[in-house]
TORTITI-622981 format. One record per residue (C-alpha): residue number from 1; x, y, z. Coordinates in Angstrom, 3 decimals, padded with zeros to 6 digits, always signed. Each point is the difference from the previous one (the first is absolute). Layout:
+-------+----------+----------+----------+
: numar :        u :        v :        w :
+-------+----------+----------+----------+
:   NUM :        X :        Y :        Z :
...
+-------+----------+----------+----------+
END
This chain:
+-------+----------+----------+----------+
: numar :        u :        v :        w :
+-------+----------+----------+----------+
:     1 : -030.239 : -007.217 : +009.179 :
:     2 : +002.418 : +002.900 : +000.055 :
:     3 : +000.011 : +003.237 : -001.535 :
:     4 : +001.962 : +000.745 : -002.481 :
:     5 : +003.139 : +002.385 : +000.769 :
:     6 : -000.804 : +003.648 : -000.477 :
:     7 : +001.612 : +001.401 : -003.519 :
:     8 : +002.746 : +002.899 : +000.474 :
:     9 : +001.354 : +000.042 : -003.531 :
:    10 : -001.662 : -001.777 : -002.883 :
:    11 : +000.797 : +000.342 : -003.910 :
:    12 : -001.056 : -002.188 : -003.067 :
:    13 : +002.346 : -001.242 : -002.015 :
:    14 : +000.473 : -002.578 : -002.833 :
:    15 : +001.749 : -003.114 : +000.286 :
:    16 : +002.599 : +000.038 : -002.685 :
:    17 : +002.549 : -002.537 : -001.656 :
:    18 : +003.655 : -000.506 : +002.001 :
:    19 : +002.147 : -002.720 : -001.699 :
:    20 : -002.144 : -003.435 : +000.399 :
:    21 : -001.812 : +001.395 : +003.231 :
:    22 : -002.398 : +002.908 : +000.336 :
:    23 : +000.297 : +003.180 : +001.980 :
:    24 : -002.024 : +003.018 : +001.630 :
:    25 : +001.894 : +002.807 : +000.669 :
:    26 : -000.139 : +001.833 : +003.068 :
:    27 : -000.511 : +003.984 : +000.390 :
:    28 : +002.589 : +001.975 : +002.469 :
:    29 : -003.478 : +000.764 : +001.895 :
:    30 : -000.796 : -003.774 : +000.237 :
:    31 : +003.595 : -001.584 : +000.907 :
:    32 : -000.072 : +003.092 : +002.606 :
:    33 : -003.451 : -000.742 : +001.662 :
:    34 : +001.161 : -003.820 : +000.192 :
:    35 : +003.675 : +000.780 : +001.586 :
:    36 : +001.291 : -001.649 : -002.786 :
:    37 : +003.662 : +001.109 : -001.169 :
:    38 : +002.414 : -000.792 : -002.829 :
:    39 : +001.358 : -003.598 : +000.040 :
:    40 : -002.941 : -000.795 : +002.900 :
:    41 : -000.497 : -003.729 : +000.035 :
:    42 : -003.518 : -000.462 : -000.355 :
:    43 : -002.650 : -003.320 : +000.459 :
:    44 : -002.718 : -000.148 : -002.483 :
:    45 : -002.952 : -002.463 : +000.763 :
:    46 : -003.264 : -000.510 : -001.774 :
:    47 : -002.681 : +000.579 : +002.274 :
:    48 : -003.869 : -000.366 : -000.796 :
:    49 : -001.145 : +002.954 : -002.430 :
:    50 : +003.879 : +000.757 : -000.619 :
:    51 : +003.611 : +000.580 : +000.702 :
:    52 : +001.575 : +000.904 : +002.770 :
:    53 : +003.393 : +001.634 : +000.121 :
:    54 : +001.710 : +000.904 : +003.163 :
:    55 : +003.457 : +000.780 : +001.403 :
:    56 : +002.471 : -003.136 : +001.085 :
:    57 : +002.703 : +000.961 : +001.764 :
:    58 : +002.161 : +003.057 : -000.593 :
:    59 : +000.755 : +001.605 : -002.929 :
:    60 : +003.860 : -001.389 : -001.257 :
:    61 : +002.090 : +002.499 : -000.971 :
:    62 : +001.591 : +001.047 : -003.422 :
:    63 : +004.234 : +000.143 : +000.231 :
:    64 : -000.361 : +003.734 : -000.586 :
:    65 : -002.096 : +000.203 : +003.655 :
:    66 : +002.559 : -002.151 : +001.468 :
:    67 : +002.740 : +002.220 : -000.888 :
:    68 : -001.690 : +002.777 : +001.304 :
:    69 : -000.409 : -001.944 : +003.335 :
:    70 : +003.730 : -000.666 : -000.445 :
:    71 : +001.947 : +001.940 : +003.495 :
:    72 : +004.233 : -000.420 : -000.981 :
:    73 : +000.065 : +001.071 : +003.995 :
:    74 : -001.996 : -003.171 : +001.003 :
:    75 : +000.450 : -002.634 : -003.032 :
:    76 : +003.192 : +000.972 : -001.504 :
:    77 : +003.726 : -001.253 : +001.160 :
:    78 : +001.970 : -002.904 : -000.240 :
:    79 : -002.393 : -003.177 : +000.445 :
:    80 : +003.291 : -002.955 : -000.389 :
:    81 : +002.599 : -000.510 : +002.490 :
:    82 : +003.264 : +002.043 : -001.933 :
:    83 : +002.176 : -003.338 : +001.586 :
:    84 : +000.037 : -003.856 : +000.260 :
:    85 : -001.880 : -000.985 : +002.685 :
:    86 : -000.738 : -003.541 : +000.978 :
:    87 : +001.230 : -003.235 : -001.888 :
:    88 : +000.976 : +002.261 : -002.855 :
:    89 : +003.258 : +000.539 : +001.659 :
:    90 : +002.327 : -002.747 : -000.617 :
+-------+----------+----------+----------+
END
């Protein structure tokens, strides 16, 4: 049998009402001791004595980080041909 991961952040909290579903909500200190980040995809499993949450993948980002990201210099300019080309021209 294993041991059981060493804690580096650990708060108590009460599992509230969210729509049909129920929620905990997770402290800054928690989501940053996890690497877990706004919009993080996330796997939750039910383990013996538990729950287990853990990253998935990485996080997706919001449209307003994406526009950020955005670089005119290497994204922007004309994407479509600005003339017939192929079997367009009759």
């Amino acid at each position: 049998m294993s041991a059981p991961p060493s804690t580096t952040a650990s708060a108590e909290q009460v599992v509230q009402q969210w729509g049909n579903g129920l929620a905990v909500r997770l402290t800054a200190k928690i989501a940053k001791a996890a690497h877990l980040a706004l919009g993080q995809p996330v796997m939750v499993e039910v383990v013996e004595g538990g729950v287990l949450l853990r990253p998935a993948g990485k996080p997706r980002l919001t449209l307003e980080q994406k526009i950020k990201l955005f670089d005119p210099a290497k994204h922007g300019g004309e994407v479509m041909a600005d003339a017939p080309v192929g079997r367009e021209i009759f």
